[in-house]
VOPAGU-2260 file (C-alpha; in pm, 1 decimal, decimal comma):
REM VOPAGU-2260
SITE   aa  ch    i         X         Y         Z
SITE  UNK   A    0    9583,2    6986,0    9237,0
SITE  UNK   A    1    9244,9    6924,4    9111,8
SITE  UNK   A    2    8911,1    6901,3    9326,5
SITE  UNK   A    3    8515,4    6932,9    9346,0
SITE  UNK   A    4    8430,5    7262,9    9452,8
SITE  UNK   A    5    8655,2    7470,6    9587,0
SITE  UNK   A    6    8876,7    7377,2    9891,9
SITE  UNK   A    7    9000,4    7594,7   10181,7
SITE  UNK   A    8    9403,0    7630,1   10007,2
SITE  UNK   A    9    9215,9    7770,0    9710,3
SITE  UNK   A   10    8976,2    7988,7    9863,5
SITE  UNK   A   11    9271,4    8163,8   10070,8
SITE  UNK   A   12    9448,8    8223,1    9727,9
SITE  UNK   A   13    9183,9    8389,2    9576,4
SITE  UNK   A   14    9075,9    8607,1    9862,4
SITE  UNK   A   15    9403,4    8649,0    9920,6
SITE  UNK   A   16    9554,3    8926,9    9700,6
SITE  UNK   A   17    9408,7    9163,2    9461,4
SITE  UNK   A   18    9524,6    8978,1    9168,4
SITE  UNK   A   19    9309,3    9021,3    8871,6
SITE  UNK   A   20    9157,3    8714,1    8688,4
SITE  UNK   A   21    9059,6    8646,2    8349,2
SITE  UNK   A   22    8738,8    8482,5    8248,1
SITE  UNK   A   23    8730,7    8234,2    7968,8
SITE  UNK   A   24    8438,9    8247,3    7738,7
SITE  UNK   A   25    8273,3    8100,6    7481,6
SITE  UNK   A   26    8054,7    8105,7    7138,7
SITE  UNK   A   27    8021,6    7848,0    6883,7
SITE  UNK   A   28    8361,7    7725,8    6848,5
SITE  UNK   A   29    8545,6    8042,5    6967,8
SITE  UNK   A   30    8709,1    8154,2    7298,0
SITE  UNK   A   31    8713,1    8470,7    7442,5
SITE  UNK   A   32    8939,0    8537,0    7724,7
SITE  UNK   A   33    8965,6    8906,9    7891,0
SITE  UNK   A   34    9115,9    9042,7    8242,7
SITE  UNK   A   35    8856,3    9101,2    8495,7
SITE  UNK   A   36    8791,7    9223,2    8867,3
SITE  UNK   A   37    8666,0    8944,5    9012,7
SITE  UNK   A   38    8472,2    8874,0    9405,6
SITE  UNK   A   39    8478,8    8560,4    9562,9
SITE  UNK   A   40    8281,1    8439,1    9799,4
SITE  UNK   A   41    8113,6    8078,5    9926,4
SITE  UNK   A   42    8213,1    7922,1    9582,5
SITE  UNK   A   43    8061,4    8150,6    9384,2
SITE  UNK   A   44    8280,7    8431,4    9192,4
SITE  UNK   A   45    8081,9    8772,5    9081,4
SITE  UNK   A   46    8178,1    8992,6    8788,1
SITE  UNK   A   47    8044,0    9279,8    8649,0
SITE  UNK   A   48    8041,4    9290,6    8314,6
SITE  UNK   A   49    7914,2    9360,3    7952,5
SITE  UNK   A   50    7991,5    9304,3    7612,0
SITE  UNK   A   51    8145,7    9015,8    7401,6
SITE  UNK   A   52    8188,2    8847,9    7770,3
SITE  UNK   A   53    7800,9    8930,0    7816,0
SITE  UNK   A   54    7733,6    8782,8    7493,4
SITE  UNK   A   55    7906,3    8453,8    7499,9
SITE  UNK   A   56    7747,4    8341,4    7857,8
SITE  UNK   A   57    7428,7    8450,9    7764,8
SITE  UNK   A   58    7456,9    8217,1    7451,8
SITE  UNK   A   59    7702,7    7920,3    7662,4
SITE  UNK   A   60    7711,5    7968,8    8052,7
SITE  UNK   A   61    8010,3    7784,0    8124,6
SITE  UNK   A   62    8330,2    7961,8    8176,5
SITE  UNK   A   63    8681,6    7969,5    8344,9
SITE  UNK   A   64    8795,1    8194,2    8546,3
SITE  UNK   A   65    9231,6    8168,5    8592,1
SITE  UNK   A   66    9418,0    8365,9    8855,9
SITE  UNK   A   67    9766,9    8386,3    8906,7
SITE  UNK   A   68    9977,9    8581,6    9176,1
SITE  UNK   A   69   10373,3    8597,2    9022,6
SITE  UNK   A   70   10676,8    8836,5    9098,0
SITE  UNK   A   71   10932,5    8895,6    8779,2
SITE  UNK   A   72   10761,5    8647,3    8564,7
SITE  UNK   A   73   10815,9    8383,4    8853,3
SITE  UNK   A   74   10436,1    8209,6    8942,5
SITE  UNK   A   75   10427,7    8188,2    9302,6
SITE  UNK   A   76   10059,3    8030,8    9278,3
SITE  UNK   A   77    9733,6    7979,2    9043,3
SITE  UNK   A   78    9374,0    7864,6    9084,3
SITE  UNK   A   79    9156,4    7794,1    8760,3
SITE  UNK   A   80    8762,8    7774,3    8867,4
SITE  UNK   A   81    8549,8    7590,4    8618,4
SITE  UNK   A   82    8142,2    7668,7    8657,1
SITE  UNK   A   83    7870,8    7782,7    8530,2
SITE  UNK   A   84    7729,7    8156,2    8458,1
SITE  UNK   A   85    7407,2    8296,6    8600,9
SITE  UNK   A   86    7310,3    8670,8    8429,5
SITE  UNK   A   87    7136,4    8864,3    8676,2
SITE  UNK   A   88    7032,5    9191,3    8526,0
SITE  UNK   A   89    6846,3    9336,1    8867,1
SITE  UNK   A   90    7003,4    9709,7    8855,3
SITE  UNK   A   91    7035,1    9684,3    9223,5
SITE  UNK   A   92    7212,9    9292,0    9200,6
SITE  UNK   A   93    7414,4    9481,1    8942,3
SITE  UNK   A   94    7522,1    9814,9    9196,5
SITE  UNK   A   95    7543,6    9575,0    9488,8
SITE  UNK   A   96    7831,3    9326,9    9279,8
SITE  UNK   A   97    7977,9    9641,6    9164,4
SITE  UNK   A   98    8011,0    9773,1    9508,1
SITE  UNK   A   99    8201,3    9454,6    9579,5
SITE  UNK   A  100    8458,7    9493,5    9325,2
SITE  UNK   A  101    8482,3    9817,4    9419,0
SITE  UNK   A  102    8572,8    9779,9    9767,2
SITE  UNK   A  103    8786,2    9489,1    9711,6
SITE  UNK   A  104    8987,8    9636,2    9464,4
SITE  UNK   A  105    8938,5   10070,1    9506,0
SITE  UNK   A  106    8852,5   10002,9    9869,6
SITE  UNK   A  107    8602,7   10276,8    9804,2
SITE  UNK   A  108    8239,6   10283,0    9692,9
SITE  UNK   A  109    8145,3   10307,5    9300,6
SITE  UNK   A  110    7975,5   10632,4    9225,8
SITE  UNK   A  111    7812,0   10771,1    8881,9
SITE  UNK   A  112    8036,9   11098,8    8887,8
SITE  UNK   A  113    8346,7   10907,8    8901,0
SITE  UNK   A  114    8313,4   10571,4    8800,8
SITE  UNK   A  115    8005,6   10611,0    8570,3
SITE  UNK   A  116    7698,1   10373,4    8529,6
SITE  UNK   A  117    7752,0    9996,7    8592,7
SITE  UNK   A  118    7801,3    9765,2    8306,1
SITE  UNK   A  119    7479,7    9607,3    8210,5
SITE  UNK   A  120    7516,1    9246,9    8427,0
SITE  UNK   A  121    7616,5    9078,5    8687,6
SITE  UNK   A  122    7775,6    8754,0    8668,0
SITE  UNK   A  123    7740,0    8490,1    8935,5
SITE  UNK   A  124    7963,4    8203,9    8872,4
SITE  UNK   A  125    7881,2    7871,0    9048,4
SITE  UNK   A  126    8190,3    7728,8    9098,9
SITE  UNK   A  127    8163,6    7308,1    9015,7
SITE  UNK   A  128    8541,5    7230,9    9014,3
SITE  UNK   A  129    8930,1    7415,5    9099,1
SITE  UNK   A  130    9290,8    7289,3    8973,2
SITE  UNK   A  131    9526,6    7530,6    9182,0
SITE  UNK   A  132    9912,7    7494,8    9299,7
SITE  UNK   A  133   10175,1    7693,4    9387,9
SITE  UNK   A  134   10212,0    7906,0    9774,9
């Protein structure tokens, strides 16, 4: 099913479990797509990130972002969010989305002994549209 926004079915499913997602990039006429922790909240998704992913929304801001729970290579359900990219390089934006991830999916805080310093961004994706299906 596809729809503005994101509606209540989807935003269970993607707060649901801690499935990973994976964030479709791109620059010029290549994609880029690479697993990611991802936080979700108010239809906005936050990654942390740095690199090629970095690079391509810095240089196109709209992305992708596909996550899908499935058992034995059976899908039991998917949501695809389409938006736009904001880079927010604010070292304390960055610790504070980190911290997110973290607890969602370590549930424990990041620290610089363990878990070294953050990538260089934070991504705040503004979600415009969802397909999802499945559960």
């Amino acid at each position: 099913m596809a729809s503005q926004g994101v509606p209540p079915e989807a935003e269970a499913l993607l707060t649901s479990d801690l499935e990973m997602g994976h964030l479709a990039t791109s620059a010029g006429d290549r994609p880029h797509a690479a697993p990611v922790w991802y936080y979700y909240e108010d239809e906005t998704i936050e990654i942390v990130t740095e690199g090629q992913k970095l690079a391509n929304v810095r240089e196109n801001p709209r992305v992708a972002l596909s996550v899908e729970s499935s058992t034995d290579g059976h899908g039991e359900w998917w949501v695809i969010c389409f938006g736009r990219a904001e880079v927010i390089t604010d070292e304390e934006a960055v610790w504070a989305g980190r911290t997110r991830l973290f607890q969602r999916y370590r549930d424990r805080d990041p620290t610089v002994e363990e878990d070294g310093e953050p990538p260089e961004a934070l991504l705040r994706i503004h979600v415009g549209s969802t397909s999802y299906g499945g559960a």
